[in-house]
C-alpha positions in Angstrom: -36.2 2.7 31.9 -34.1 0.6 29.1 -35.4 0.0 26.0 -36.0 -3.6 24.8 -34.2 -4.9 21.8 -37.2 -4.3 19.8 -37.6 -0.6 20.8 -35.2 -0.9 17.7 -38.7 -1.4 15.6 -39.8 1.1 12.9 -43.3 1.9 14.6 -44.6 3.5 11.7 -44.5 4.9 8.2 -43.4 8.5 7.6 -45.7 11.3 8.2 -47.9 12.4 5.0 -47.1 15.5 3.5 -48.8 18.3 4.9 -49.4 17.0 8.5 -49.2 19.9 11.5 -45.9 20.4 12.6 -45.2 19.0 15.8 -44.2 20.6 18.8 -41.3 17.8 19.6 -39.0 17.4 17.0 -37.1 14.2 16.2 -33.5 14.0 15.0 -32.9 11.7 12.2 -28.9 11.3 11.2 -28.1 12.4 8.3 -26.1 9.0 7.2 -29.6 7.5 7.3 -32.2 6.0 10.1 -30.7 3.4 11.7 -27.7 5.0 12.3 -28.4 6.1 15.7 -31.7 7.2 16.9 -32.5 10.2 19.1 -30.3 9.8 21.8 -27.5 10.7 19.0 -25.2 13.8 19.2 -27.2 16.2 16.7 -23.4 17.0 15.5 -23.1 13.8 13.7 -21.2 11.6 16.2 -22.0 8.2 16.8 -24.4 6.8 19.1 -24.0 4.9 21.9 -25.9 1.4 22.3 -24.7 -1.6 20.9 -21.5 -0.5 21.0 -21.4 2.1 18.8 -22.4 -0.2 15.8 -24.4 2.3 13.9 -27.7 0.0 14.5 -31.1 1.3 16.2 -29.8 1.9 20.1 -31.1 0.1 22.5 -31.4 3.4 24.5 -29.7 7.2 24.3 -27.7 7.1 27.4 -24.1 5.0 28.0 -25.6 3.1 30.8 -28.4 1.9 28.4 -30.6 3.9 29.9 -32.6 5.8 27.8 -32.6 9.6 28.2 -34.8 11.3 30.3 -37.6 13.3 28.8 -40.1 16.3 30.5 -43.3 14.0 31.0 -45.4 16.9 28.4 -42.6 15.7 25.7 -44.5 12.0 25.8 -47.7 13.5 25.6 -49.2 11.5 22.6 -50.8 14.7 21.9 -47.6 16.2 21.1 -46.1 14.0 18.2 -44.5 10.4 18.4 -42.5 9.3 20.9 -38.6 9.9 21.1 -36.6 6.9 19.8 -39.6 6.1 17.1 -37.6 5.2 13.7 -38.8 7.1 11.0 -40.2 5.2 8.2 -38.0 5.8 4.7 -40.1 4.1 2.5 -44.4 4.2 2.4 -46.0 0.9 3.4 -46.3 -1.0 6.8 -43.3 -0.9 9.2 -40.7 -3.0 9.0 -38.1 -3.6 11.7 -34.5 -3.6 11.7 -34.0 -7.3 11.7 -37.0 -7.9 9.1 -35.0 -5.1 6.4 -31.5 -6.3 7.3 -32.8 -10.5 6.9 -34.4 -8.9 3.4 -31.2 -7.4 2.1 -29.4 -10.5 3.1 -31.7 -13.1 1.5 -31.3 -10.9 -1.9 -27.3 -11.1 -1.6 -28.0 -15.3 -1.1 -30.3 -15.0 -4.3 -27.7 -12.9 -6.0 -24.3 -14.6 -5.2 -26.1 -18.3 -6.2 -25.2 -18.7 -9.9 -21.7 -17.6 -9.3 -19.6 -20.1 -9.1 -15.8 -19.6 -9.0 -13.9 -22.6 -9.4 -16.3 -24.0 -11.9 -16.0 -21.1 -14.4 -12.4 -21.8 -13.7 -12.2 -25.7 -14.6 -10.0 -26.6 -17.7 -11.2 -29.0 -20.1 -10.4 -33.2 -19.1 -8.5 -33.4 -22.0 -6.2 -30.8 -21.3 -3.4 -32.8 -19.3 -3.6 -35.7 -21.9 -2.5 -33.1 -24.6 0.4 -31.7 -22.2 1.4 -34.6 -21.3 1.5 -36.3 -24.8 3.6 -33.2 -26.0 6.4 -34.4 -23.8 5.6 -31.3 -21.2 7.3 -28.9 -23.5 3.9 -27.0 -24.4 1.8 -24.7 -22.8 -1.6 -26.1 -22.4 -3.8 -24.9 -24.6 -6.6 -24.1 -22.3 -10.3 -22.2 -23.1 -12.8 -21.1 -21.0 -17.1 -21.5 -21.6 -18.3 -18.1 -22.2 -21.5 -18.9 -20.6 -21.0 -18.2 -17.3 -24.4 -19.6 -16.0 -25.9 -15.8 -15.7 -25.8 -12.6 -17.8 -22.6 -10.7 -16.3 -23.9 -7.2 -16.8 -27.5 -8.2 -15.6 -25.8 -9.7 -12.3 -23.7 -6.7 -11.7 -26.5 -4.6 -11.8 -28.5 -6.6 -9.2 -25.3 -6.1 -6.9 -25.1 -2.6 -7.3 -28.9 -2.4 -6.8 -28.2 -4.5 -3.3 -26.1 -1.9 -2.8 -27.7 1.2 -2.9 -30.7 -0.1 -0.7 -28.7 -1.2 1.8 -26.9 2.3 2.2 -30.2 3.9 2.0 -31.9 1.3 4.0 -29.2 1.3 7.0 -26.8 4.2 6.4 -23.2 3.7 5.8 -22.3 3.6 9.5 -24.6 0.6 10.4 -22.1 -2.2 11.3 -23.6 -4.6 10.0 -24.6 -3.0 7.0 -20.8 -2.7 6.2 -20.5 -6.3 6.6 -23.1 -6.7 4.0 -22.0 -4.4 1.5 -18.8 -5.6 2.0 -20.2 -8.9 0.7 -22.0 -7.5 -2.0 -19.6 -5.8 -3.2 -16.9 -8.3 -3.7 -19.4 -10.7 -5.4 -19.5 -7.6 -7.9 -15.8 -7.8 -7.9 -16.4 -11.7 -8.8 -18.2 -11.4 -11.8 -15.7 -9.2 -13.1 -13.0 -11.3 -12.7 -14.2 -13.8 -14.2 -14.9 -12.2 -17.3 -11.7 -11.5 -17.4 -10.1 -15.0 -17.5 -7.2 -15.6 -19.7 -6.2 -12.1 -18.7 -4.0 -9.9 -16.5 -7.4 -8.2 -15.8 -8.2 -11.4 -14.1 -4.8 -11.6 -12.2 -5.6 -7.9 -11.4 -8.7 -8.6 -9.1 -7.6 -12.1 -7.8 -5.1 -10.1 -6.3 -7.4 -7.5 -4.7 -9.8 -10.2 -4.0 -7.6 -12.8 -2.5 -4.0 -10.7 -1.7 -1.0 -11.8 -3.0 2.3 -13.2 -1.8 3.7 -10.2 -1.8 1.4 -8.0 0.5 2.3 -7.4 4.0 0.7 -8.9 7.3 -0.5 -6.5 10.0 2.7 -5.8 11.5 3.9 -4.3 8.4 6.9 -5.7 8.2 6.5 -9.8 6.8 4.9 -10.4 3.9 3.2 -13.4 3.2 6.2 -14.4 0.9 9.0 -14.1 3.6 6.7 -16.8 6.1 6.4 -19.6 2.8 10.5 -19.4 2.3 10.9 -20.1 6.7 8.6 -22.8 6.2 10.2 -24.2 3.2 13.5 -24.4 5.3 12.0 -25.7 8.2 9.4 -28.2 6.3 12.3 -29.4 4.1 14.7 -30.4 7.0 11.9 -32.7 8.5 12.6 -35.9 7.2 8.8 -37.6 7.4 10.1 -41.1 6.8 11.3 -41.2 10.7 8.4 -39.7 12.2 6.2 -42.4 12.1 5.3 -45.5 10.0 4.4 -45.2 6.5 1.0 -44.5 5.4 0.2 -45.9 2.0 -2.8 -44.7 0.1 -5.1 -47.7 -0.1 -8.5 -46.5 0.5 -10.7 -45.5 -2.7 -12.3 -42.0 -2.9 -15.8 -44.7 -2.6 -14.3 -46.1 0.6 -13.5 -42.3 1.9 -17.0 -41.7 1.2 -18.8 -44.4 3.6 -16.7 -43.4 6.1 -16.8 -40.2 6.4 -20.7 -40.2 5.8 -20.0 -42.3 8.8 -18.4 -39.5 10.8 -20.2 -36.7 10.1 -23.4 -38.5 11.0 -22.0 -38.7 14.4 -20.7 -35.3 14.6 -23.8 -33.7 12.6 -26.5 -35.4 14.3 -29.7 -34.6 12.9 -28.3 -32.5 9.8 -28.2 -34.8 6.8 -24.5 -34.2 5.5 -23.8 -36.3 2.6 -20.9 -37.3 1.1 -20.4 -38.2 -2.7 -17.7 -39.1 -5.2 -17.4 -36.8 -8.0 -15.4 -37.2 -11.3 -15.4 -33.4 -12.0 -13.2 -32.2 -9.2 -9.6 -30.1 -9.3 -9.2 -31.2 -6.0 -8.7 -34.3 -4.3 -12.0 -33.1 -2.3 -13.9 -29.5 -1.9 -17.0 -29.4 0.7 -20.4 -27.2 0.0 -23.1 -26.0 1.5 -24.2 -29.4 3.1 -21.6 -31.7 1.0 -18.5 -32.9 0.9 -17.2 -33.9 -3.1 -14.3 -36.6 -3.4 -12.3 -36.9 -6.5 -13.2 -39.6 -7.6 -10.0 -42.0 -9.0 -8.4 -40.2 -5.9 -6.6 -42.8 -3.3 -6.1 -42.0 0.1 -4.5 -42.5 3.2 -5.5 -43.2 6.9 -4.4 -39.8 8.0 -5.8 -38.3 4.3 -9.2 -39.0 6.2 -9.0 -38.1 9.6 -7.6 -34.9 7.5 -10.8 -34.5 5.7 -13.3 -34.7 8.4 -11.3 -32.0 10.3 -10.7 -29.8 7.2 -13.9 -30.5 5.1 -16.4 -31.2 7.5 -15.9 -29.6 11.1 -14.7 -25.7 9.2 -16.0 -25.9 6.0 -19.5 -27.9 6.5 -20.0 -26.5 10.2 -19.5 -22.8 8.7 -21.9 -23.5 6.2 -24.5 -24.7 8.6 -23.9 -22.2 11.3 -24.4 -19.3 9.0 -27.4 -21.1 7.4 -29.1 -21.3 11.3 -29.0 -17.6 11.2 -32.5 -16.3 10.7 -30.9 -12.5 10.1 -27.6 -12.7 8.9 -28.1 -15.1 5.8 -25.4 -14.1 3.8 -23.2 -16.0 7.0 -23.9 -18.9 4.9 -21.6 -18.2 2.1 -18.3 -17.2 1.6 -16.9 -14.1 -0.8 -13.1 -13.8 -1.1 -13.2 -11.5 1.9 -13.6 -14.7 4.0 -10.8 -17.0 2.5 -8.0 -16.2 4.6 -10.0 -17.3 7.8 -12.1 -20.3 6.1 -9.1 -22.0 4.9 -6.6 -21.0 7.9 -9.2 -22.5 10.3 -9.3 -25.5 8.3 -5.4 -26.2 8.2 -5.3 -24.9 12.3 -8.0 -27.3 13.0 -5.5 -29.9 11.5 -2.9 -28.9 13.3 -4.3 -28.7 16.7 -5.5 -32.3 16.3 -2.1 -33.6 15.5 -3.8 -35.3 12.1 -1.3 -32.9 9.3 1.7 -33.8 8.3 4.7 -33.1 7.0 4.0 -34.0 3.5 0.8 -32.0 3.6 1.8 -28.5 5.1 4.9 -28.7 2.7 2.0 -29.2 -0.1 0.1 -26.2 1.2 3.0 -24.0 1.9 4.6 -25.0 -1.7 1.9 -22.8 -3.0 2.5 -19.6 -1.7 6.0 -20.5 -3.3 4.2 -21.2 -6.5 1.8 -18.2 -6.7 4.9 -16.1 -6.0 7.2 -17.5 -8.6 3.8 -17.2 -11.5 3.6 -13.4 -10.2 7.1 -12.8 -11.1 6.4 -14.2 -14.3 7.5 -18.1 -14.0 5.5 -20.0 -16.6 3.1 -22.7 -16.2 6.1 -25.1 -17.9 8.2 -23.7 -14.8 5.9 -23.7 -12.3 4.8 -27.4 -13.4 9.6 -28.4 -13.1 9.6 -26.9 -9.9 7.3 -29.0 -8.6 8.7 -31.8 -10.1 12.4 -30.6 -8.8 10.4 -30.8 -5.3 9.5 -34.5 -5.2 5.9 -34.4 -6.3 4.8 -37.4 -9.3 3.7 -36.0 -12.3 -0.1 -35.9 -11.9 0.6 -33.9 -8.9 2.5 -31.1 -10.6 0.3 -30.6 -12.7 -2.5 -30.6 -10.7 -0.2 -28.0 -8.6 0.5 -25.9 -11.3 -3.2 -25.6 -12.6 -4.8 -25.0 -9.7 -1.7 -21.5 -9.8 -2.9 -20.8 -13.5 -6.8 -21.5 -13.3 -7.9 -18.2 -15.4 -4.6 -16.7 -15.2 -2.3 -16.2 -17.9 -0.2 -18.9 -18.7 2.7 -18.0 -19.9 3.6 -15.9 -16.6 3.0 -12.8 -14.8 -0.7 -13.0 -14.1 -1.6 -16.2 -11.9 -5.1 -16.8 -9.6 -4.0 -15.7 -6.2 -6.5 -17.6 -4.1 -3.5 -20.1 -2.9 -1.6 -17.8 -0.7 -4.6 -17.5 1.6 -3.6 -20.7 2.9 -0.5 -20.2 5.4 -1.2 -16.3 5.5 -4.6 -17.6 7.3 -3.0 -20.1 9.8 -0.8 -17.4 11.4 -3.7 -14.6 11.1 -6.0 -17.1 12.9 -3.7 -18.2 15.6 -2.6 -14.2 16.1 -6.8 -13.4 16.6 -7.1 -16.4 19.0 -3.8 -15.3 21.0 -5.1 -11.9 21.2 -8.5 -12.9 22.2 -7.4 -15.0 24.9 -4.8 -12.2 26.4 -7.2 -9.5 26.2 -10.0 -11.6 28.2 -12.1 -12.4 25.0 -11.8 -15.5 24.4 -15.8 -15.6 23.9 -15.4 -14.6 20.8 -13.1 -16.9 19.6 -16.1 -19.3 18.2 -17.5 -16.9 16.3 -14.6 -17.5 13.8 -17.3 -20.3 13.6 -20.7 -18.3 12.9 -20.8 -18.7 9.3 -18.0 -17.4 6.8 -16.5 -14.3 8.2 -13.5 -12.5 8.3 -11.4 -11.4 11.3 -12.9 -7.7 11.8 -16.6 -9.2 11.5 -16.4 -11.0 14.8 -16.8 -8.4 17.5 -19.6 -7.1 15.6 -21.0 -9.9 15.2 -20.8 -11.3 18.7 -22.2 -7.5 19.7 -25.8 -8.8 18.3 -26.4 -12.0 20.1 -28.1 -10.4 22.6 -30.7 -8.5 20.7 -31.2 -11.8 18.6 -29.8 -10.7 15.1 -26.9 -13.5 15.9 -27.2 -16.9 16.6 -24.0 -18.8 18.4 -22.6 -21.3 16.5 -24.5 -24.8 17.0 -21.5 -26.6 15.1 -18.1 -26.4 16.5 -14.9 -28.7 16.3 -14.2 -30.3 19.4 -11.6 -27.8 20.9 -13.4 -25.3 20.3 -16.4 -26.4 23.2 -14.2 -26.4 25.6 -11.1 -23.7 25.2 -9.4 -24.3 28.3 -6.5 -26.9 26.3 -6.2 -24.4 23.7 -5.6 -21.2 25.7 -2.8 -23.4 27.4 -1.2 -23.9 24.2 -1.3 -20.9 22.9 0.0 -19.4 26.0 3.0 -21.8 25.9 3.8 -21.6 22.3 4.5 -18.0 23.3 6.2 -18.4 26.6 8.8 -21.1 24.7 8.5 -18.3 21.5 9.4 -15.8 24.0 12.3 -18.3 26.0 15.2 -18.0 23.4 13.8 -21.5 21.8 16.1 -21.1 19.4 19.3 -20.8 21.3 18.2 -24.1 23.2 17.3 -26.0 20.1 21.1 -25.2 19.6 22.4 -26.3 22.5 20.8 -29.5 21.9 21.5 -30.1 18.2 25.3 -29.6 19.4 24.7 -32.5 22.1 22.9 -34.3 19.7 26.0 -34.1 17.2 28.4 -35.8 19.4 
């Protein structure tokens, strides 16, 4: 008969030394016990159940049936039963879930002094100097060298993480991967940031967070060629006849009521606050139950609606959906590896609810520029003129150009990467979904949703609802409920993509001309 999900429980510790040998003799995997159970190939291969995920099967056979076994092999005079996990360690058993929720509540403990953009944030009076010196300067910019937490100490407790969870799960357990994954970057963290002010610094932002330069999957556009077609196309629009003019009247404190006002209604019972903050880089950043807005920042009608989408229905939900998960805690925050799809979701949610604008994809697609032109060794002087040769006030360039050279070097060559992720997310996101819906899987499309993921997380994620390690997402944005609208435009934008759109558009502008 099938196994239930928790037939995946460790029923026992390991055998003492010196017990009788018994006459039935378990197979254990050699890339540890939770990699298959017994009904894997003794050669090694992988075992079937759960989709070949490396957890404990849910039974030895394909059909999920578990193998059948002469009726004196389940004698419980002979030895314990097939498909019993061996204990690895002495004390009671523990299940799969229980050691999986315990590695991932240390990786929460871990990652929670480390905190990025803060050990990035330049000094207030750093753009007074620059901008008394007439601009001509570099800023003169240094970093706290008190992190929060003892570097070394903290990269230990990672690597610690990660041992146990190899020898806990075995390096083929899915999930496990995802989790080490994690770990392993947030190791990756630490040493970039003692490395600010440096090309070392540079040097892991770009493994961290890619670069301009690197290539999408089909191994032919990089990330660069997509920001100078969107620069063409974003530059032609001319915003001042799309619409009326939105001036920015409403104070960050006026932002704040209403959105608290929003999210009440889309949160419900969560208690999602938002608060104005005199620290921030960024006109606004959203945490773990928060949303932060500059404060001194004014802002539009559209600004807002722009918020809630961006801030609070991706960034919040995320936070709160990976929080609901009583196994997969470390769904609740986000290492580098999750940037791409965090931040493209954000913008695509924006898009698909008609609230971005001209003005602000030019503004996000300007930094992939900007990134680009620091990696080839533009200064901070430049990078801060060509955003001023663009049409951006002062404040804003040089808000631009330090969020570009936050940690990085500043006189060119070595910049902080994580503002490519941007655009490169938008198309990798809208490519998933397109895929997801052509190939009949559109179920997995919300669990871009789950917590803070990246792309090849999902089907393995999805894989574990039924066994009860996942939890679907309780938050989503509105379109997201309901997918029949958005398959429809996906599968138009590529049926016109596909129609010679181009040669039309032509035919048009020509007409249009006369």
């Amino acid at each position: 008969m099938a196994q239930s999900s928790e037939a995946r429980e460790r029923r026992g510790p390991r055998a003492a030394d010196g017990e009788a040998q018994r006459e039935v003799k378990v197979s254990e995997p050699a890339d540890g016990p939770y990699s298959g159970g017994a009904g894997a190939a003794e050669d090694g291969a992988e075992a079937p159940g759960a989709g070949g995920q490396g957890v404990p099967d849910e039974g030895g056979g394909s059909n999920g049936e578990a193998p059948s076994a002469p009726l004196e092999s389940l004698s419980l005079h002979d030895g314990p039963i097939p498909h019993a996990p061996l204990s690895p360690v002495a004390g009671p058993w523990r299940s799969y879930k229980e050691i999986l929720a315990n590695l991932a509540q240390r990786v929460l403990e871990a990652q929670r002094p480390i905190r990025i953009l803060q050990a990035l944030r330049w000094e207030a009076d750093v753009e007074e100097q620059f901008l008394r010196a007439k601009q001509r300067e570099l800023p003169r910019v240094t970093y706290a060298d008190d992190l929060g937490f003892d570097p070394a100490a903290k990269q230990r407790e990672l690597e610690e993480i990660l041992r146990d969870a190899e020898r806990d799960l075995g390096k083929r357990d899915r999930l496990g991967q995802i989790l080490r994954a994690t770990a392993d970057e947030y190791r990756k963290v630490v040493s970039m940031l003692m490395g600010r002010g440096t090309k070392a610094f540079y040097d892991l932002s770009r493994e961290l967070y890619g670069s301009p330069k690197d290539k999408l999957p089909d191994g032919k556009t990089s990330v660069r060629d997509m920001g100078f077609v969107l620069y063409d196309l974003l530059t032609a629009i001319g915003g001042e006849r799309l619409g009326p003019s939105q001036q920015r009247e409403i104070t960050a404190e006026m932002a704040a009521l209403e959105l608290n006002a929003r999210f009440d209604r889309f949160f419900g019972g969560a208690s999602i606050r938002v608060q104005v903050d005199d620290s921030l880089l960024a006109d606004a950043a959203a945490g773990s139950d928060y949303v932060k807005i500059r404060s001194g920042a004014m802002f539009s009608r559209s600004d807002v609606d722009i918020l809630e989408a961006h801030e609070g229905w991706v960034h919040v939900a995320t936070s709160l959906n990976g929080q609901a998960q009583p196994v997969a805690r470390w769904l609740a925050k986000g290492p580098p590896r999750t940037t791409a799809v965090q931040e493209g979701l954000a913008v695509l949610v924006e898009i698909l609810t008609f609230r971005s604008t001209p003005r602000r994809a030019k503004k996000l697609n300007d930094r992939i520029l900007a990134v680009d032109k620091a990696e080839d060794g533009a200064s901070f002087l430049d990078v801060f003129e060509w955003y001023r040769t663009e049409g951006y006030e002062e404040e804003e360039c040089f808000q631009n150009a330090r969020r570009v050279f936050r940690g990085g070097v500043l006189a060119g060559g070595a910049p902080f990467t994580k503002d490519a992720c941007y655009c490169k997310g938008i198309v990798l996101n809208y490519a998933f979904m397109r895929a997801a819906i052509q190939h009949d899987r559109a179920m997995l499309i919300p669990f871009l949703f789950v917590g803070k993921v990246a792309h090849e997380d999902v089907p393995v994620l999805h894989a574990h609802v039924t066994d009860g390690i996942i939890r679907p997402p309780p938050y989503l944005p509105p379109m997201f409920d309901d997918m029949s609208g958005l398959a429809i435009w996906i599968c138009y934008s590529s049926f016109f993509s596909r129609l010679g759109g181009t040669a039309l558009a032509e035919h048009y502008g020509r007409m249009l001309e006369r």
